[in-house]
C-alpha positions as MATLAB code, in Angstrom:
seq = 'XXXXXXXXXXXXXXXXXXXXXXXXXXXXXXXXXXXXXXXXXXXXXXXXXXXXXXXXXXXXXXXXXXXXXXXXXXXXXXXXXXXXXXXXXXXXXXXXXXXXXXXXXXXXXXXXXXXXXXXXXXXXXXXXXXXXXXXXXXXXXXXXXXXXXXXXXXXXXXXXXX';
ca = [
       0.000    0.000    0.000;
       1.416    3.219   -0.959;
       1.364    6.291    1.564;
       0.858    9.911    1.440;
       2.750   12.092    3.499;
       2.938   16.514    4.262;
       6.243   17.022    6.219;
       6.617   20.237    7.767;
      10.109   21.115    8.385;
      11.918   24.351   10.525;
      14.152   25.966    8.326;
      17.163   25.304    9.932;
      18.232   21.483    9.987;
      19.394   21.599   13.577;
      16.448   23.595   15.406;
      13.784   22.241   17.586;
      10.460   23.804   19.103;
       9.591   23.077   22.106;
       6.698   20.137   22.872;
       3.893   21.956   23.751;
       4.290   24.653   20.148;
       4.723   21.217   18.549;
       1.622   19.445   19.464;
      -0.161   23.255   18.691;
       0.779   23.151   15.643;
       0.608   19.217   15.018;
      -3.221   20.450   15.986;
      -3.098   23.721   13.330;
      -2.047   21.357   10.500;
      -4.750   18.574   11.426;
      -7.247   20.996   11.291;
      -6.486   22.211    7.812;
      -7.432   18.710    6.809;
     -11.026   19.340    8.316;
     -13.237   20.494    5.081;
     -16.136   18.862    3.255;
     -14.137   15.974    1.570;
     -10.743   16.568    3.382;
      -9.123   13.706    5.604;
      -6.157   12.651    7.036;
      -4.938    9.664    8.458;
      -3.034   11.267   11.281;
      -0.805   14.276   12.488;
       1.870   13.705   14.235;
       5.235   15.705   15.794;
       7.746   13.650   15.385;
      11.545   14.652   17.419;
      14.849   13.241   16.100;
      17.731   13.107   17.967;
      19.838   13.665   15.564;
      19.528   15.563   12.171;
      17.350   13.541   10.005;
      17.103   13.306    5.949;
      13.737   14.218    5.003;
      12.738   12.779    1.651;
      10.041   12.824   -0.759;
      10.295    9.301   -1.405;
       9.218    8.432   -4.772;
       8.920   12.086   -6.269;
      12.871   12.314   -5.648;
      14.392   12.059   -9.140;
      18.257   13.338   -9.540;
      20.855   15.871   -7.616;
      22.174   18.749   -9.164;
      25.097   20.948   -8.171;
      24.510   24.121   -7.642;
      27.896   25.511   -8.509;
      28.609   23.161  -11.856;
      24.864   22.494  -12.858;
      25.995   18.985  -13.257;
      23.644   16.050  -12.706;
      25.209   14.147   -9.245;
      22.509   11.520   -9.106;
      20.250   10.176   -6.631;
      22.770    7.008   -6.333;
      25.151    9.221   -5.238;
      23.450   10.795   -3.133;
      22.056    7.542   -1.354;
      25.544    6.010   -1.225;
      26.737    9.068    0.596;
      23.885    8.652    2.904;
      24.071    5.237    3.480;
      28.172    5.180    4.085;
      27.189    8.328    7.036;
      24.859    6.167    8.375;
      27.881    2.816    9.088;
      26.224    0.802    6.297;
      22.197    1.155    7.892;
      20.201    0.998    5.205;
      16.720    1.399    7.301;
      14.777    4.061    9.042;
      15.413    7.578    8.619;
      18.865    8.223    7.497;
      20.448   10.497   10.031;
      23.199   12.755    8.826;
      25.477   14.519   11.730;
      27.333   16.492    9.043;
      26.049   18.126    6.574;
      29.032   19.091    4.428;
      30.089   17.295    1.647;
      32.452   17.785   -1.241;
      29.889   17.036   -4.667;
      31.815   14.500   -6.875;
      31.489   16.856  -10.594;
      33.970   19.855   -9.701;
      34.836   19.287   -6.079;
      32.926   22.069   -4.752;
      32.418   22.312   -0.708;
      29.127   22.649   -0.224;
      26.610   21.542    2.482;
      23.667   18.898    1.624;
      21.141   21.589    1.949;
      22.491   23.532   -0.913;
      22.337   21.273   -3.532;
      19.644   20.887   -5.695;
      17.338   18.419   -5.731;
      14.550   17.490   -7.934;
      12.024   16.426   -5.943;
      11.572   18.121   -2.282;
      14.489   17.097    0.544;
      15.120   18.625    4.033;
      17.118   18.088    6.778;
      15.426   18.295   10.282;
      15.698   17.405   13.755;
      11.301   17.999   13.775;
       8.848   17.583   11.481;
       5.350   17.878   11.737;
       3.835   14.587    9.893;
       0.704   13.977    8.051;
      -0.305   11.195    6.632;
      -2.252    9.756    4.041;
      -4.313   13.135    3.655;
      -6.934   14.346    0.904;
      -7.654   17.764    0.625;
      -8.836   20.487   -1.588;
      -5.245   21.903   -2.367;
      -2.222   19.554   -3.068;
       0.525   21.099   -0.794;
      -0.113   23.906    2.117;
      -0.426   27.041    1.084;
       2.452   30.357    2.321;
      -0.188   31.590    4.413;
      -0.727   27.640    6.312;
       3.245   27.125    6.259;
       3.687   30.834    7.885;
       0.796   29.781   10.620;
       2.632   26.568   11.326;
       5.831   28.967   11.868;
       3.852   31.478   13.737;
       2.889   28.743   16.491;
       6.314   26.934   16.161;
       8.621   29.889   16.975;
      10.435   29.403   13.660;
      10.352   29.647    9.728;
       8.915   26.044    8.144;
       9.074   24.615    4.593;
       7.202   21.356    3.603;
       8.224   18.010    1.401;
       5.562   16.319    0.117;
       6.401   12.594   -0.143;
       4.682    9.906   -1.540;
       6.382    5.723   -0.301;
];
């Protein structure tokens, strides 16, 4: 069975809220899945301990450089991931650094910089919901700037579909 997923991110990959914003907003998002035909399977916070890839799953399709516009691949990308993580290739990949040198010119960059195609994040908090219809495909500014209102903090989402 294939799932649906809105991942609300903070901004910064290393930034928390505190529990009681998170389950606020956890609440905010739910209710935005509360109109005639709208539903979601569930809302969740969910806390990492450590800084955690956030994918899009299937809609992830290549990595681009930002400096070279060269194509780095999601293999690549994966590989790196996987070798960060000692070889675990389950869960949530976590990634305690974020720098990287990209394999096409050499360029230091960090992992949030490059491009990808198909939403990724890096988080230590997300905001989860799951297996959602709706009226409108991905939150709106004026939802995502709510969200950061009752967080404390600046969010983005990544849609993913598994």
């Amino acid at each position: 069975m294939s799932e649906l997923y809105i991942r609300v991110i903070p901004m910064d990959p290393q930034w928390q809220p505190t529990e009681e914003a998170a389950a606020r907003a956890a609440d905010y998002v739910a209710a935005l899945f509360a109109g005639p035909g709208d539903h979601v399977e569930s809302v969740k916070p969910v806390f990492y301990e450590r800084t955690t890839l956030i994918d899009s799953g299937e809609y992830l399709e290549d990595v681009v450089c930002p400096r070279c516009a060269a194509s780095i691949g999601v293999d690549w990308f994966w590989d790196l991931l996987i070798a960060r993580n000692g070889g675990r290739r389950i869960g949530e990949p976590t990634i305690d650094e974020l720098g990287v040198s990209v394999p096409c010119c050499g360029a230091a960059l960090t992992l949030p910089e490059l491009r990808f195609d198909g939403p990724v994040g890096f988080a230590r908090f997300e905001v989860s919901a799951m297996n959602w219809t709706r009226h409108a495909w991905d939150l709106s500014d004026e939802e995502l700037a709510a969200v950061g209102n009752i967080l404390g903090h600046q969010v983005t989402q990544v849609p993913a579909h598994y």
